[in-house]
PABANU-685856 format. One line per 5 residues: their letters; for each residue x, y, z of N, C-alpha, C. Coordinates in nm, 4 decimals. Layout:
<senus>
a> X:Y:Z:X:Y:Z:X:Y:Z; ...
</senus>
This chain:
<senus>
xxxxx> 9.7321:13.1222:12.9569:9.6335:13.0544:12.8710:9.6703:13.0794:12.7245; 9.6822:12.9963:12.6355:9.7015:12.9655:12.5185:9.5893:13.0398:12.4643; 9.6300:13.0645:12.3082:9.5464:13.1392:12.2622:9.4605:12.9955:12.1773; 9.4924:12.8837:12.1454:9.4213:12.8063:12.1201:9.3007:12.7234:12.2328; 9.3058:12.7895:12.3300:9.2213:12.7685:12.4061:9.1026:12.8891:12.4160
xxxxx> 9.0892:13.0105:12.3108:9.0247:13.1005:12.2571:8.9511:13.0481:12.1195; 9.0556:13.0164:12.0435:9.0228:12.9411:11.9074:8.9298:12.8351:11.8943; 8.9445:12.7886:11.9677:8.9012:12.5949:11.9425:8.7282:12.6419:12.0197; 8.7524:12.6659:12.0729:8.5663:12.6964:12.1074:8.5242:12.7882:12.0614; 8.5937:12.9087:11.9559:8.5086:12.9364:11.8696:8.4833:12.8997:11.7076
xxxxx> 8.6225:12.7990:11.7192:8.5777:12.7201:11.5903:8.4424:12.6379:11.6292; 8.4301:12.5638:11.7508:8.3303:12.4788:11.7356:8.2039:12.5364:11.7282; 8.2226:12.6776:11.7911:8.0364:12.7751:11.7680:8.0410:12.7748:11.6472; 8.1296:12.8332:11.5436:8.1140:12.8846:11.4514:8.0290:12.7231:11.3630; 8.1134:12.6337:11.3741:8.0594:12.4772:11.2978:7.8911:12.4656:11.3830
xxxxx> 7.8624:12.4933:11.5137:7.7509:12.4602:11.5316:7.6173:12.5555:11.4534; 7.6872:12.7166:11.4888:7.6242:12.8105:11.3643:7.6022:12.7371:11.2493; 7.6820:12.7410:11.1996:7.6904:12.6816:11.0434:7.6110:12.6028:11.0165; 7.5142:12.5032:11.0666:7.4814:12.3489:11.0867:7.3369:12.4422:11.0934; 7.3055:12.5520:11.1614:7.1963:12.6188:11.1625:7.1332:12.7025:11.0461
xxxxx> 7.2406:12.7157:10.9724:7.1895:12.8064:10.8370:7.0897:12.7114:10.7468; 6.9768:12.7764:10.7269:6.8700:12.7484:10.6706:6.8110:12.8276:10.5457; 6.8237:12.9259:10.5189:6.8218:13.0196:10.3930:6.9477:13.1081:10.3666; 6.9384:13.1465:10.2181:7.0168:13.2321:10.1518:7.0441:13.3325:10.2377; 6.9628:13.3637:10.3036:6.9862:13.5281:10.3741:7.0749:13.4908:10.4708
xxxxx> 7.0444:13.3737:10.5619:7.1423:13.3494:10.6874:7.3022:13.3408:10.5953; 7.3253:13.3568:10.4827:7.4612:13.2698:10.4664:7.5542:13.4060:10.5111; 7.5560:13.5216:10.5159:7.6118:13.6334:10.5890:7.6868:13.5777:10.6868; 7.5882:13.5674:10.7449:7.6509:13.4650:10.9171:7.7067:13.3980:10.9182; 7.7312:13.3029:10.8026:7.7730:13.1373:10.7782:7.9811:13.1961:10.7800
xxxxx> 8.0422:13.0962:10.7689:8.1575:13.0280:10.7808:8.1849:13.0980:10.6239; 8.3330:13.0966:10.5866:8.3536:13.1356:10.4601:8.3230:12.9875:10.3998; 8.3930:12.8973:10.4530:8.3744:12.7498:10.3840:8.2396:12.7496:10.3352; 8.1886:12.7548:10.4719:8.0060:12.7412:10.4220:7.9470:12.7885:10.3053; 7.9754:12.9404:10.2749:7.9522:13.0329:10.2067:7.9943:12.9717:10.0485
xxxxx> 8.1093:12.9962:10.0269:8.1825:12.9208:9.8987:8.1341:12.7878:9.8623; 8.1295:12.6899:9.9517:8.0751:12.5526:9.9541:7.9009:12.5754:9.8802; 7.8473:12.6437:9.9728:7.6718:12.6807:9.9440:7.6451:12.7412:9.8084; 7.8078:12.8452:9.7410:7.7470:12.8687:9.5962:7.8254:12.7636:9.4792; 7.9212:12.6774:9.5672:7.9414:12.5982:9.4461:7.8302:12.4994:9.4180
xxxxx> 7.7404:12.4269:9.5644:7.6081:12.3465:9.5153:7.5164:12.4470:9.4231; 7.4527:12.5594:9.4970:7.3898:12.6381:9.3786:7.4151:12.6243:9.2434; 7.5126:12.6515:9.2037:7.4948:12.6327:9.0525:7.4722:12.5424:9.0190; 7.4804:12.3974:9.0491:7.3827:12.3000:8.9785:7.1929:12.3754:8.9523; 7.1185:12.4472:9.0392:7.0494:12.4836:9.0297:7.0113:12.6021:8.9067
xxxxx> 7.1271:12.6998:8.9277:7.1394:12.7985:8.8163:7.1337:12.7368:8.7169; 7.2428:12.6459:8.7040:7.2595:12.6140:8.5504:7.1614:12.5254:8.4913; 7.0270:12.4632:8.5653:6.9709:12.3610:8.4983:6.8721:12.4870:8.3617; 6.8226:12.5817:8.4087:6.7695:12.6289:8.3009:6.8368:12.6728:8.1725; 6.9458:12.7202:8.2267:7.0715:12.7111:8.0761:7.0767:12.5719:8.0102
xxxxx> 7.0659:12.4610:8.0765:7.1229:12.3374:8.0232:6.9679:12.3444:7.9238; 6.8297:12.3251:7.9960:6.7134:12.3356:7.9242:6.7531:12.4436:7.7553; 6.7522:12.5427:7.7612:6.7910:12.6164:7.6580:6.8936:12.5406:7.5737; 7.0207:12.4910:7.5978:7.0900:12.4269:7.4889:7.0356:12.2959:7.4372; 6.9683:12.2341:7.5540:6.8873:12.1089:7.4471:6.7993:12.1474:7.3658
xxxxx> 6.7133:12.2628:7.4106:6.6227:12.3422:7.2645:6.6560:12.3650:7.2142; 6.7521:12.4196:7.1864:6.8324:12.4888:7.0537:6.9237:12.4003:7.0006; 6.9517:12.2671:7.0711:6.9973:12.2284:6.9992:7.1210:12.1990:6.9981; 7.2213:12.2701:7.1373:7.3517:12.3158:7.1397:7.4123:12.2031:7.2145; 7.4321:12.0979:7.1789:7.4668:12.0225:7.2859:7.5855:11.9680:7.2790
xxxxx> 7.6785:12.0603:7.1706:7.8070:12.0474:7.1564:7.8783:12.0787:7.3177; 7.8171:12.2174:7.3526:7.8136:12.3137:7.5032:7.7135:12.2185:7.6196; 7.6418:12.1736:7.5861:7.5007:12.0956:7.6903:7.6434:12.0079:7.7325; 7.6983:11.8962:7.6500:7.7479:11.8463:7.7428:7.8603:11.8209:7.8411; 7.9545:11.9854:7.7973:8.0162:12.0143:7.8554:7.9762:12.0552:8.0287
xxxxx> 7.8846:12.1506:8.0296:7.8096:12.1960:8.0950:7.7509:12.1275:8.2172; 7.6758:12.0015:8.1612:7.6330:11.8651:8.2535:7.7537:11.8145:8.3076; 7.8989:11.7891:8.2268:8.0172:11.7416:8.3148:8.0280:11.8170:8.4449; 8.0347:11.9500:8.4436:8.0427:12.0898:8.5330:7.9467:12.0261:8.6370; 7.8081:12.0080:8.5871:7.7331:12.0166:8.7103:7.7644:11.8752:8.8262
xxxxx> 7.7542:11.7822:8.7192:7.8204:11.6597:8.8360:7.9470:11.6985:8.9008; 8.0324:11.7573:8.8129:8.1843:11.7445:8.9164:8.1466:11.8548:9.0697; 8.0261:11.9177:9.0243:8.0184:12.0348:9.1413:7.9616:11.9230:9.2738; 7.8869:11.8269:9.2208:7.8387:11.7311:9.3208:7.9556:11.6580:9.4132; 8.0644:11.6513:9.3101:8.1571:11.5589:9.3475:8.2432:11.6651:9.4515
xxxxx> 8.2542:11.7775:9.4347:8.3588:11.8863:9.4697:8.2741:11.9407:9.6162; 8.1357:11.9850:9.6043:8.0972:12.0268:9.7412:8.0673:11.9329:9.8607; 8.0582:11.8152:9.7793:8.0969:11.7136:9.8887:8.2105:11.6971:9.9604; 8.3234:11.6860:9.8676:8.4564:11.6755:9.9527:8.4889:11.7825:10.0352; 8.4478:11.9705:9.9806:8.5079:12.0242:10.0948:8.4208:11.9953:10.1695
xxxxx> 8.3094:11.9684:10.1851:8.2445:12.0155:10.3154:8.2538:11.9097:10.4024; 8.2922:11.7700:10.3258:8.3851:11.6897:10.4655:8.5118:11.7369:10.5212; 8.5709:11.7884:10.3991:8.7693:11.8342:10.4394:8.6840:11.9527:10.5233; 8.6517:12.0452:10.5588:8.6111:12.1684:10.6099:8.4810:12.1432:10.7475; 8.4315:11.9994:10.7585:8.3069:12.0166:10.8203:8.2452:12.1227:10.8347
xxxxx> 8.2046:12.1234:10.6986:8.0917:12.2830:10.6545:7.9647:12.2439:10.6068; 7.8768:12.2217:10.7730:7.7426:12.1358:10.6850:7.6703:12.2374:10.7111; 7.5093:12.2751:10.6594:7.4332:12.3088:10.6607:7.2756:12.2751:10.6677; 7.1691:12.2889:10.7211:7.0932:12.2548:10.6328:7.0261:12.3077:10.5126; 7.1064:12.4657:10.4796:7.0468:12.5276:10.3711:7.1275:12.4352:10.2653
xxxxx> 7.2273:12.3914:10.2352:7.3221:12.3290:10.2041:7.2407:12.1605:10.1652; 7.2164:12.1088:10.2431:7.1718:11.9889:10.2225:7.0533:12.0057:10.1244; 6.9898:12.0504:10.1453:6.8482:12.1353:10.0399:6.8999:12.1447:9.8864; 7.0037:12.2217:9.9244:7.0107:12.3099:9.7775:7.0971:12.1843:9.7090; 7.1648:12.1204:9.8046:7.2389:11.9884:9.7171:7.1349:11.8733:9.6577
xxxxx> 7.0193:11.8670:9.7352:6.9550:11.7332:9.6748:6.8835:11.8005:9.5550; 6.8559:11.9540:9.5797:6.7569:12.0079:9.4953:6.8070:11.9926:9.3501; 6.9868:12.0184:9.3067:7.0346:12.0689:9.2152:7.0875:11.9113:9.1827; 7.0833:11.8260:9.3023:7.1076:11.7011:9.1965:6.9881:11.6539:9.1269; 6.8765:11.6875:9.1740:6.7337:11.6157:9.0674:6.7418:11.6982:8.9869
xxxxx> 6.7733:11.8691:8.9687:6.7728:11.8805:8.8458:6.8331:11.8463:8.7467; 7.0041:11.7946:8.7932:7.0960:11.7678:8.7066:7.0723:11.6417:8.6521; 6.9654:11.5442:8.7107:6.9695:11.4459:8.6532:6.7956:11.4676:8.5819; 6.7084:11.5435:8.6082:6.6193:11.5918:8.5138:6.6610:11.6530:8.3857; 6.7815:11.7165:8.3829:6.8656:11.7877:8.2571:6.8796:11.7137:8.1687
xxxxx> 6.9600:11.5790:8.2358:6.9845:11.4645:8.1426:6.9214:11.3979:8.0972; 6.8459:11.3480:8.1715:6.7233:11.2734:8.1074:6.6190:11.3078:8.0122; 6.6183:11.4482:8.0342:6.5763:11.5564:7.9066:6.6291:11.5773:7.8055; 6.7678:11.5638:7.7769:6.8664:11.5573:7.7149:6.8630:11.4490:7.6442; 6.8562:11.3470:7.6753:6.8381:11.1996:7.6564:6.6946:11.1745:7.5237
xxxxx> 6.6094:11.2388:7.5662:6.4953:11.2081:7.5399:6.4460:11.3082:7.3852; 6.5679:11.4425:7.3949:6.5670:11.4954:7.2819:6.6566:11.4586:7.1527; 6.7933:11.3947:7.2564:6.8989:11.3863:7.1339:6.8960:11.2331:7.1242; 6.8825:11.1587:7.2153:6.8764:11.0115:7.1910:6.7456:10.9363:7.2139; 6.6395:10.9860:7.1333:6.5081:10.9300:7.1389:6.5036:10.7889:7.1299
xxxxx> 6.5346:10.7365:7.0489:6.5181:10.5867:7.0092:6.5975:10.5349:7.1465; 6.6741:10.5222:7.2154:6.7455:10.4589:7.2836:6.6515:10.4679:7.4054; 6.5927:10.5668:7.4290:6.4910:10.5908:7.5300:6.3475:10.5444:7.5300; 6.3097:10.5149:7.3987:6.2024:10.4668:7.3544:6.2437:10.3000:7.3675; 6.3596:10.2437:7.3538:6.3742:10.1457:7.3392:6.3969:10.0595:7.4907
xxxxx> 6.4398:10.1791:7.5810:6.4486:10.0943:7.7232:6.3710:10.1854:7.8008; 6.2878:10.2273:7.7874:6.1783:10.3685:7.8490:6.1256:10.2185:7.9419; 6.1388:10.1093:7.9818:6.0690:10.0954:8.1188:6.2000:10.0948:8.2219; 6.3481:10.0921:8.1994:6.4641:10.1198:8.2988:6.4654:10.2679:8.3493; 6.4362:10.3537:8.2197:6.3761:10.4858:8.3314:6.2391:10.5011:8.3890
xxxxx> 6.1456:10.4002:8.3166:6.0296:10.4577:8.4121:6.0312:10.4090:8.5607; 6.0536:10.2790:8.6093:6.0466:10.2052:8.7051:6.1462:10.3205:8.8116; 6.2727:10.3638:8.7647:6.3532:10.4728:8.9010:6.2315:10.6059:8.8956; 6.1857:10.6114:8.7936:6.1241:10.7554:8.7749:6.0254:10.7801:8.8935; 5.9569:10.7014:8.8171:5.7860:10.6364:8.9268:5.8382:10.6630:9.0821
xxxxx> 5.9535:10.5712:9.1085:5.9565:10.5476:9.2681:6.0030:10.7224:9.3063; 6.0935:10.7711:9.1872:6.0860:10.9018:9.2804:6.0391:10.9900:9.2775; 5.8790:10.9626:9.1688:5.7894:11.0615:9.2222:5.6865:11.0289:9.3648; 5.7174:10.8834:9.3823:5.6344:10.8260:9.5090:5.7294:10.8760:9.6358; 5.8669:10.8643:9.6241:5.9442:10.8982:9.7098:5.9066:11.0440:9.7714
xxxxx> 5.9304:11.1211:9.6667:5.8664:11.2820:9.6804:5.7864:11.2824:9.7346; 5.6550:11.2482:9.6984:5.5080:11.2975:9.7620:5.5069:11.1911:9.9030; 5.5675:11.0840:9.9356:5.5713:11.0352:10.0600:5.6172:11.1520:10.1842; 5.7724:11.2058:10.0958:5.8097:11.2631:10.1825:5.7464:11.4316:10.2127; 5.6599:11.4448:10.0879:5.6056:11.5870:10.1250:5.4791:11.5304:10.2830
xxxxx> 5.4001:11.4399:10.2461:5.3019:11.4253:10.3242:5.3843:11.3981:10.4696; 5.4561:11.3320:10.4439:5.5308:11.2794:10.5405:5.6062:11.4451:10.6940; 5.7059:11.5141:10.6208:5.7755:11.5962:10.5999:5.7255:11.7430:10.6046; 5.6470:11.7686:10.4861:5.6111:11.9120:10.4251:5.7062:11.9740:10.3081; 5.8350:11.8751:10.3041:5.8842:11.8958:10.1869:5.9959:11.7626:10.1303
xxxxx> 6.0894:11.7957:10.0707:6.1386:11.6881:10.0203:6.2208:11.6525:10.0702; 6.2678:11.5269:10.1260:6.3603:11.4473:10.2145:6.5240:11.4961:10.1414; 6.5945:11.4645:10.2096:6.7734:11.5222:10.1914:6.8712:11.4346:10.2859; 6.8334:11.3136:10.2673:6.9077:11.2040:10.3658:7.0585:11.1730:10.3031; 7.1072:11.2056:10.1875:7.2329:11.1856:10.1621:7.2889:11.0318:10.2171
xxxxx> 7.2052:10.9276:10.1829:7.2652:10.7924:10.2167:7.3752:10.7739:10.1314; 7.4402:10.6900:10.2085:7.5030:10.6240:10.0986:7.5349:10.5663:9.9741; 7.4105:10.4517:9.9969:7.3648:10.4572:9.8544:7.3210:10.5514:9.7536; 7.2315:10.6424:9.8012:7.2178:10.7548:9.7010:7.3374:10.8326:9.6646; 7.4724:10.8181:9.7110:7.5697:10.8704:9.6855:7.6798:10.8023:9.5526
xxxxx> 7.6379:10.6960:9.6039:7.6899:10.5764:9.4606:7.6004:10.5574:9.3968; 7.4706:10.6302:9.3529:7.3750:10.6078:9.2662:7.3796:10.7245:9.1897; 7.4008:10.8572:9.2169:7.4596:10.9438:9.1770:7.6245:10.9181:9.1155; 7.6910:10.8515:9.1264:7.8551:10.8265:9.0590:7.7846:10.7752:8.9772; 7.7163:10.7095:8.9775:7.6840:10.5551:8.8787:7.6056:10.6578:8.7409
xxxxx> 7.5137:10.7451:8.8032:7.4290:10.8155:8.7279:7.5155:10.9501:8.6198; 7.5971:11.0166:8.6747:7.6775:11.1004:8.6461:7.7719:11.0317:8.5595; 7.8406:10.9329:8.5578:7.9007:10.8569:8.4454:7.7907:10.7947:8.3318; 7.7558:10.7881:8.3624:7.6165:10.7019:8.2437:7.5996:10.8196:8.1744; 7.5024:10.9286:8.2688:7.4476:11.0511:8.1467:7.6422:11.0806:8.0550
xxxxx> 7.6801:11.1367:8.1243:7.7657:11.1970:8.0812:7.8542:11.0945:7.9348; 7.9008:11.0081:7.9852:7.9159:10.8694:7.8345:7.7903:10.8710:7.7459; 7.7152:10.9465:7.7670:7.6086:10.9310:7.7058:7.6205:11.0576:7.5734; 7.6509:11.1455:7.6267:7.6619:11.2761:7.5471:7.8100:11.2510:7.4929; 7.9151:11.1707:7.5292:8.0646:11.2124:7.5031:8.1011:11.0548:7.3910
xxxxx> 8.0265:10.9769:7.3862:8.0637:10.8381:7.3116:7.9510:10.8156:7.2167; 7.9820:10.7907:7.1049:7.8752:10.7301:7.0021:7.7811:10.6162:7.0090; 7.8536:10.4949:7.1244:7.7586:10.3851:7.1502:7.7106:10.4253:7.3175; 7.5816:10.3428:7.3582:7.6274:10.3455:7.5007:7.7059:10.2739:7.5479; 7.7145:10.2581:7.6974:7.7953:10.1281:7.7565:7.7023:10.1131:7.8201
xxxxx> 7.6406:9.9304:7.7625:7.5095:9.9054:7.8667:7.5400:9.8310:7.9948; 7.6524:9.8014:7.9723:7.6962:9.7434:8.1379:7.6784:9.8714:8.3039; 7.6920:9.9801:8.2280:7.6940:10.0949:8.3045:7.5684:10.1361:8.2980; 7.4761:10.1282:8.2060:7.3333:10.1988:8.2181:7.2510:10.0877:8.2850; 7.2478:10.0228:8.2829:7.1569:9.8547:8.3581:7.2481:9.8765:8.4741
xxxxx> 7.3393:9.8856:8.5306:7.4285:9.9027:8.6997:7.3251:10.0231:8.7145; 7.3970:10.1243:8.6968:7.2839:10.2883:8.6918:7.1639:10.2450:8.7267; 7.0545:10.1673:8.6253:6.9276:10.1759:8.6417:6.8710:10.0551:8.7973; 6.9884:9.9882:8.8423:6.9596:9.8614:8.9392:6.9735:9.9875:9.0563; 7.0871:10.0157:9.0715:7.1281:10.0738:9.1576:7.0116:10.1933:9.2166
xxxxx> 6.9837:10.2790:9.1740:6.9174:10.3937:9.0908:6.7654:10.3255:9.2064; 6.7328:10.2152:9.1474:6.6033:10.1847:9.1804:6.5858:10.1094:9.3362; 6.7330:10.0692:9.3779:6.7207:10.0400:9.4817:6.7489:10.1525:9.5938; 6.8046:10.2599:9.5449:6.8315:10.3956:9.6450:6.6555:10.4241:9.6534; 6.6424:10.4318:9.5600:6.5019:10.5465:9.5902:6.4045:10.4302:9.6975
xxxxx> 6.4252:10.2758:9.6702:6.3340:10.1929:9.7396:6.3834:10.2288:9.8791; 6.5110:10.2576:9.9412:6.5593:10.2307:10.0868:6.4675:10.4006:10.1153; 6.5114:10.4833:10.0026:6.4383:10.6139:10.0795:6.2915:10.6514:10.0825; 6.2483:10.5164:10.0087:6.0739:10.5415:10.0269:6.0719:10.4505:10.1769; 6.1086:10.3917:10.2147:6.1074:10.3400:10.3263:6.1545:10.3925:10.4583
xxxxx> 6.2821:10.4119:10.4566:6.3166:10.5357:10.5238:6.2177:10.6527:10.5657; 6.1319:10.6874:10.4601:6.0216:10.8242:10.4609:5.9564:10.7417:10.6119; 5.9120:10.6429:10.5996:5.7877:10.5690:10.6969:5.8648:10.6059:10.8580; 5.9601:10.5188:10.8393:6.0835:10.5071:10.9639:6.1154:10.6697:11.0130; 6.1498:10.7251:10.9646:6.2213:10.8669:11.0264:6.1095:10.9314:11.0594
xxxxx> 6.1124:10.9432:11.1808:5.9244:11.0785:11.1565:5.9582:11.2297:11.1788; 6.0831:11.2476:11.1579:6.1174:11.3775:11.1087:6.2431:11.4094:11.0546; 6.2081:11.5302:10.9498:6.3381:11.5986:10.8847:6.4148:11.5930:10.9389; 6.5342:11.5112:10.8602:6.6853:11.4932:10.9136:6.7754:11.4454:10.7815; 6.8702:11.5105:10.8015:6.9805:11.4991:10.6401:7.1100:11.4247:10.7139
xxxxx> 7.1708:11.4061:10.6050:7.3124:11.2866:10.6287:7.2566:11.1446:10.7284; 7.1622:11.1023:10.6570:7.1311:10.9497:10.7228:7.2279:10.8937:10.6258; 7.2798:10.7811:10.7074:7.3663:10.7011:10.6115:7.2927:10.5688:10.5208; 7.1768:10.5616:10.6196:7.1353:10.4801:10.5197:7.0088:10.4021:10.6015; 6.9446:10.3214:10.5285:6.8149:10.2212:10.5887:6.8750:10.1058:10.7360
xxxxx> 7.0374:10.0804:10.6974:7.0521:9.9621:10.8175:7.1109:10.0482:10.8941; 7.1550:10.1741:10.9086:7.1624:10.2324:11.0310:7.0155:10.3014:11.0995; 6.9781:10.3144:11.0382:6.8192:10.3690:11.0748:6.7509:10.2661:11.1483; 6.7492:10.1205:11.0974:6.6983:10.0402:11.1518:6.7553:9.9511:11.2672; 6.9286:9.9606:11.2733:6.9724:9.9788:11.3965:6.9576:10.0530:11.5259
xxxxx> 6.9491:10.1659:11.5067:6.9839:10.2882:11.5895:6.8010:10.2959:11.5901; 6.7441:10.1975:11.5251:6.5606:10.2007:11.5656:6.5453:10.1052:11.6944; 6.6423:10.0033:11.6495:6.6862:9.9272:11.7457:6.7402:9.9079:11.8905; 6.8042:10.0071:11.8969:6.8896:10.0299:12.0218:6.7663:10.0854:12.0436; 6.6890:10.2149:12.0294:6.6563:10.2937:12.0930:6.4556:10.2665:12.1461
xxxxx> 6.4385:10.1475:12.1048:6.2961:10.0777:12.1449:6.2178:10.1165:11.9843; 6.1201:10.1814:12.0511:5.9510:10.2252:11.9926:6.0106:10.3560:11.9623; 6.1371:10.4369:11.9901:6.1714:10.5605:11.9535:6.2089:10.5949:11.7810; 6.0851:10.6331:11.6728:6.1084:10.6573:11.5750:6.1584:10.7577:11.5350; 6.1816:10.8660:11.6318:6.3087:10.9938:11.5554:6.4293:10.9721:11.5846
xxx> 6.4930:10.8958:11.5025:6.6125:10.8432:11.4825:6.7206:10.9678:11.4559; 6.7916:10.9443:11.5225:6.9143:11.0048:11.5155:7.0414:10.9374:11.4467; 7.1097:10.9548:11.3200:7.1856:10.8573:11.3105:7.2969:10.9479:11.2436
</senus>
């Protein structure tokens, strides 16, 4: 008997472990991938109160270095944890958590250093805003806490969003072709996941999206805990 016939079924415990970690404390247990992967999402979280402090003070020579950091971490714990299949659900949490802050950072950011521009199209952020405070409280009532479906779309609404803030702090004009894409886009993610909230009747992360949900609602009758 091969020794990869030792290996391979305990790689796959170890990935089914992994998929089970739910708090900080379990990450001991977790996978090294897991582990490394789980504190590169964290710091989007760490760093949103630092980012708060340099827009008070003012520092946003550093703010928008800083905000580049936090998106590329979005961009980076995504890829390993496909190259690695290192999912979690403490992981899925701490990723949606640290992307609303990173895009609460900015928009804070926005609102201190580029007032007028915000005052001047303040209904393109209110209209995404609104839906995702409706999104939220759907999914708390819904849930007990905040949904972490990682669709698709919310994945290209985030690229879209992360280039906008960021041209925002690094160029003297905006580019409104990119902030009107951003704000369309933006408003149609949060619409598929206020809907989604109704459809799924329980916590579940990496949905790909509203037409697989409503497929796989499909195949499976009157069965609303979708698996997808």
């Amino acid at each position: 008997m091969t020794s990869s016939h030792y290996i391979i079924p305990y790689i796959e415990q170890q990935m089914q472990d992994d998929k089970k970690i739910t708090r900080l404390s379990d990450l001991r247990h977790a996978s090294r991938a897991v582990q490394w992967i789980t504190v590169i999402t964290l710091y989007r979280t760490v760093a949103f109160p630092v980012l708060l402090i340099l827009i008070f003070t003012d520092r946003f020579d550093i703010f928008k270095w800083m905000l580049i950091v936090s998106f590329l971490t979005d961009a980076v714990d995504g890829i390993l944890a496909r190259k690695f299949n290192a999912n979690s659900v403490l992981g899925a949490k701490l990723d949606s958590i640290g992307d609303d802050l990173t895009i609460l950072a900015g928009v804070i950011g926005l609102a201190v250093a580029k007032t007028e521009f915000l005052k001047e199209h303040w209904i393109i952020f209110a209209i995404p805003l609104s839906l995702f405070f409706i999104q939220v409280l759907a999914a708390f009532i819904r849930y007990g806490k905040m949904s972490s479906y990682h669709t698709y779309l919310a994945k290209i609404a985030a690229i879209f969003q992360g280039f906008f803030m960021c041209s925002m702090f690094l160029l003297e004009q905006p580019i409104y072709w990119l902030f009107y894409t951003t704000g369309f886009i933006t408003t149609l993610e949060l619409i598929e996941e206020i809907i989604m909230v109704f459809l799924v009747r329980e916590w579940k992360t990496n949905i790909h999206g509203l037409y697989w949900v409503l497929k796989e609602k499909n195949k499976n009758g009157r069965d609303a805990n979708v698996k997808v």
